[in-house]
Structures are given as C-alpha cells and as structure tokens.
N, C-alpha and C positions, 0 to 999 in steps of 0.2 A: 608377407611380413605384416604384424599390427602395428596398425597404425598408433601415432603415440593419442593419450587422451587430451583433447582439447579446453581449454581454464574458460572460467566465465564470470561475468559479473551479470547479476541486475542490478540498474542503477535508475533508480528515481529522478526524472531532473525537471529543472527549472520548481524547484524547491529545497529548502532544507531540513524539511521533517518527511519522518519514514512515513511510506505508503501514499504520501501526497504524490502533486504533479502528474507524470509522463514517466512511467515503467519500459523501461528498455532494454534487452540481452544484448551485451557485450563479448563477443568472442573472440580471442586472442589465435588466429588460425599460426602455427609453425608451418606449414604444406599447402600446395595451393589442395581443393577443394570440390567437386562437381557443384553444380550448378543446381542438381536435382537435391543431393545432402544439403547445401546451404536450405533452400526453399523449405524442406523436410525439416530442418530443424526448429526454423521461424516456426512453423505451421505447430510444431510441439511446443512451441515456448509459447504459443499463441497470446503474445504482446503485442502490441499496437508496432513494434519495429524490434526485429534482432537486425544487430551490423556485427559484420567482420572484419577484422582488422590484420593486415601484413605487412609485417615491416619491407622496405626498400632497402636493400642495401645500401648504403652509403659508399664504404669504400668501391663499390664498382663504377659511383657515379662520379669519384673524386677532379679525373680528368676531364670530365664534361662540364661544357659552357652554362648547360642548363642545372650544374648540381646544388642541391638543395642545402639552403642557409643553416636550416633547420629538422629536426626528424621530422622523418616522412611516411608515412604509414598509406597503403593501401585500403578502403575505406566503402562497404557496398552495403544497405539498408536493404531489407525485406521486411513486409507485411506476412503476415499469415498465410497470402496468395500470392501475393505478387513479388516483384525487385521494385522498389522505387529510385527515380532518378534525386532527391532532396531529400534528407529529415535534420530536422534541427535540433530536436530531442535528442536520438541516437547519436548525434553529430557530439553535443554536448556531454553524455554518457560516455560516449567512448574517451573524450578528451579528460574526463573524472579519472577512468580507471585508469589509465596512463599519467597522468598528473600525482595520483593517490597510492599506485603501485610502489615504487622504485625503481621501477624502470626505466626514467628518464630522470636527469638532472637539467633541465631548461623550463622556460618559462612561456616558448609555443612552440607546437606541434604543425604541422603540414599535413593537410589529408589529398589524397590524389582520388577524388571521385568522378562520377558521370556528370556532373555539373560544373569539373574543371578543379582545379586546387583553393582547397577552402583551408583557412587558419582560424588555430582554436591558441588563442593567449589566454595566460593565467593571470588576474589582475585583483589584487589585495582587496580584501571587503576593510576599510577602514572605520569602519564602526570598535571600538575597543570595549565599549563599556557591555555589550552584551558576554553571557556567558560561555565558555570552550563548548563546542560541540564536539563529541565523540563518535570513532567510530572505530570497530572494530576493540574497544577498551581504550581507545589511546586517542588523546587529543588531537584534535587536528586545527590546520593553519585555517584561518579564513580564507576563501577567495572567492570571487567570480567566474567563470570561464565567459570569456568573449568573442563570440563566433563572426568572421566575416563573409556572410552571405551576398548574394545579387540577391536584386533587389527584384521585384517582377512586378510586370507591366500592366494595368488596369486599363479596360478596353470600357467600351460604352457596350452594352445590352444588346442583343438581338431580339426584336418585340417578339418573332414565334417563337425563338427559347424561353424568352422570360413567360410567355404563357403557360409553359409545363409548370413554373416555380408553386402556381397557387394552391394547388394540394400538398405538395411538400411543403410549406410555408404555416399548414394548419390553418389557417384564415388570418395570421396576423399581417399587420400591414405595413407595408415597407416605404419607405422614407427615401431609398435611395438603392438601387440593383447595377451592380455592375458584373464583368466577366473578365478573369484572370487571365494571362497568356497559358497560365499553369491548370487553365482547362476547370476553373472552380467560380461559382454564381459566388460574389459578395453581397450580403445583400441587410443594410440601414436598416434596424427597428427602433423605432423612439425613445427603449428607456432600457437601461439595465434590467429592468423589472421582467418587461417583456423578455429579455435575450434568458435571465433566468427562471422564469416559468413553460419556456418553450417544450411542448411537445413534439418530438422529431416522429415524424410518419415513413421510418426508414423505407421502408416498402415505395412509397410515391418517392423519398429522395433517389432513391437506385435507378429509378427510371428518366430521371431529367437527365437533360444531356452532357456532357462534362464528367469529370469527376468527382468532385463535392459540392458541398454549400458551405460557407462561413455565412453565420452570421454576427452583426456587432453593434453596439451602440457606443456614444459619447458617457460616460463618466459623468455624476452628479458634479455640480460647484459644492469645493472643499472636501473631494476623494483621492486619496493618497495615489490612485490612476486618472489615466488622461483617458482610454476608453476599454471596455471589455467585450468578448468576444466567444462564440462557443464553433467547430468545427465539427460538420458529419461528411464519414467517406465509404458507405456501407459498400461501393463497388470495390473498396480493396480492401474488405476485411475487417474495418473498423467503423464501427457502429456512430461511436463518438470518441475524437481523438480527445482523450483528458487533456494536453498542451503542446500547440503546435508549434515549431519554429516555422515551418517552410511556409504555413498559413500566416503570419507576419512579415513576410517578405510583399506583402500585399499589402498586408493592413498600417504597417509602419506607413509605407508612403499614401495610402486612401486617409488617413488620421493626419499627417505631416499635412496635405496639404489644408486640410479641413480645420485645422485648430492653428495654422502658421506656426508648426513647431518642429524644428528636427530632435529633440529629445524626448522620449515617451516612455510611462510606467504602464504597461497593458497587464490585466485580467486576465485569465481564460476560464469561463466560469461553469467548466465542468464540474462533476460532483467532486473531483479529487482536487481538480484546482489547479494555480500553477503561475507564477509573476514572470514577468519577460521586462527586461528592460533595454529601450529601444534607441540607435541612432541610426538615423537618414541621411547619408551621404548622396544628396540630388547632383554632384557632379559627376561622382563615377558609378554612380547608379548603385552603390551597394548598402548592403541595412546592416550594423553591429549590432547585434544580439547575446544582451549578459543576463547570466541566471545561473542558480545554483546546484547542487546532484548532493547523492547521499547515495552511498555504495548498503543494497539490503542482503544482497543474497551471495554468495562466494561457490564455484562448485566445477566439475570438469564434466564436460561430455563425453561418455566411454567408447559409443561407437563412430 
C-alpha cells in the first residue's frame, strides 16, 4: 500500500525576515519512519537540520501518572550525515509550524527527544508600534518561541588538544579556549571584528579533536548585544552553522559568568545572521532560549 505523502515546512528561525537566520525542514511524519528514509531525506533537503515530528497519543497516556500536561510530540534532528542528539534552531522551527499551523490551540508544546523532554512556550512580542508581518498573505500575531534547554558544561582545555586549535584558528589569537561537555573547543577572540573577518580553514577544523569550534567575543560598549559568536561543524555536514541554539547552551553560561549577567542579547554573526535571546538559569542548570521563525517554503514529500 502507498504510503500517504508526508507535509513540510522550511522555517527560518531565530529571525523574522525571509532567508535570514537558520534554515530548517520541518516534517510532520503520520507513520513511524526507517532510520535510513529520515537520513536520506535530511541529506536531500541538505540544510544544516531536518527534524521530524510524531505526535504522542494523548488519550492512551490519559491514565498514566507520567501523562503529559501539554501536547507532546516526538521530536529527532538530522544533519545532512548524521542524527544529532540537540538543535535549537530545528527545535524552534518545529515549535513555529505547530504554533502557526492550526493544529494546536495551546500556548506550549512538549518535545520528547534524546536529550530528555524539552518545552517550546509561545510568549507575546510586546512591541505594538512595529508593523504586522505577514505570512502566507495573512497577518500574523507576534510572538517569541521560548525554548527550555540544559545548559552544558564548560571544562578547562586540554594543552595537546588545544594544540591542534592553531591552524584551524588561522593565526588569530585567542583570549581565552575552553572545551564543552558537548565535545566542541570555545574559543575568546578579542573583538567582534576578529570573530567577523574569520577565515574558517574547514579542512584543519575537521581534524581537531571534538566536534566543532565556536568561536565568540564580547560585544562593543553601547551594542544592542552582550556578545557575538560564529559556529563551525564540518564533521557533521555543516560547514558553518548560520545560528545555533545547542551552541548557546555553552556560551549563555561562558558570557553569564563573564559579564555577571543571567539576561543576554547574542549575535551570531554568520553571513545570514540570527538574534538569540538569553536566560541562565545557574540553579537548575538550564538556559531559556527566545527567538523568532518565518515559515518560507510549504510542500509534501511524495516518496
């Protein structure tokens, strides 16, 4: 029997103008899926992340102790090559086309992922005096989506890894290197200038050890951010990520403690671009993450 055709969105997020941001395929799976087709399809959409999305029964979980306050969705990220366990972007995309569809009448979602259950709330942009932005012909409501991430743990350097950094680095010079739990070098350049003239030597990045590199500076006195930041992960398909959530789960708290602040406006100063705005929650270790999407592409996959 054919299979029925599966819906999609690409959604731009953590912006509100088409083509900015972090490009994300959105799929609404009815059936579960192989393992090989999800990967096969990323790898054709060839975006920095397709996620898929399955709804949870509700009613079968009615009687259980653990059932869900709120809809609950199924929730699994792919790269080009790989499944990733985190993305913030796709995480926020997916919460766009469920928030923006009709499909839901609430104001947060439940994702059940490999990272444990993460909540995407929808929370009013209170700005009035800017003008409606449309989409699809039809005005739409302001909001936010507000992601509640874990936070991840910043480790002090290992001197023989950080000596692979200096060709991947291009010769500029670092202020301050550390290493994520999430297996990625953070690594201090002194000036926004620097972070955005960076020449990425994907070739030498691929080879250091970990997974990527962030790198980030402090924000001038009197910038609408507190600091900016650019992300490379050429070992899983992405060259440079244009805006990373799961890379702020790092830099919110390495900025938190650096400037004593748990509120932050971050950059990501890829060529597309992309605003994140930040809380540090140091008790329970998790980071709030708001930013905006823009639904660009609508369409079904036929096979």
């Amino acid at each position: 029997m054919a299979r029925k055709p599966v819906k999609y969105s690409v959604v731009d997020a953590f912006t509100e103008l088409p083509f900015k941001g972090n490009p994300a395929a959105v799929c609404l799976l009815e059936e579960e899926r192989e393992d090989d087709w999800l990967q096969s399809v990323a790898s054709e959409f060839n975006l920095s992340e397709t996620c898929y999305l399955t709804r949870i029964d509700l009613e079968s979980a009615r009687g259980s102790p653990n059932a869900a306050l709120h809809p609950r969705f199924r929730l699994r990220w792919f790269t080009p090559v790989t499944e990733v366990e985190l993305c913030g972007h796709a995480t926020l995309a997916a919460a766009h086309t469920l928030f923006t569809s009709g499909l839901l009448k609430c104001n947060t979602i439940e994702f059940l992922t490999q990272s444990g259950i993460l909540t995407a709330k929808k929370v009013p942009d209170l700005k009035k005096s800017e003008p409606l932005k449309y989409e699809n012909g039809e005005a739409n409501e302001r909001f936010f989506i507000e992601l509640d991430f874990p936070a991840t743990t910043i480790v002090e350097d290992d001197s023989v890894e950080v000596s692979s950094l200096h060709k991947a680095l291009s010769g500029a010079s670092a202020l301050d290197i550390k290493k994520t739990t999430g297996h990625d070098f953070l690594v201090e350049l002194s000036s926004v200038k620097m972070i955005a003239d960076f020449k990425p030597q994907f070739d030498e990045i691929q080879k250091c050890p970990g997974r990527g590199l962030i790198i980030t500076a402090a924000a001038p006195e009197g910038s609408e951010f507190d600091f900016v930041s650019r992300f490379f992960c050429p070992k899983f398909g992405i060259n440079e990520d244009p805006v990373c959530g799961s890379a702020h789960c790092a830099l919110a708290p390495y900025w938190c403690k650096k400037l004593g602040k748990c509120d932050l406006v971050a950059y990501q100063a890829s060529p597309r671009g992309g605003v994140l705005h930040l809380h540090v929650e140091e008790k329970h270790q998790r980071i709030l993450i708001r930013g905006k999407a823009v639904t660009v592409m609508e369409g079904s996959l036929l096979v």
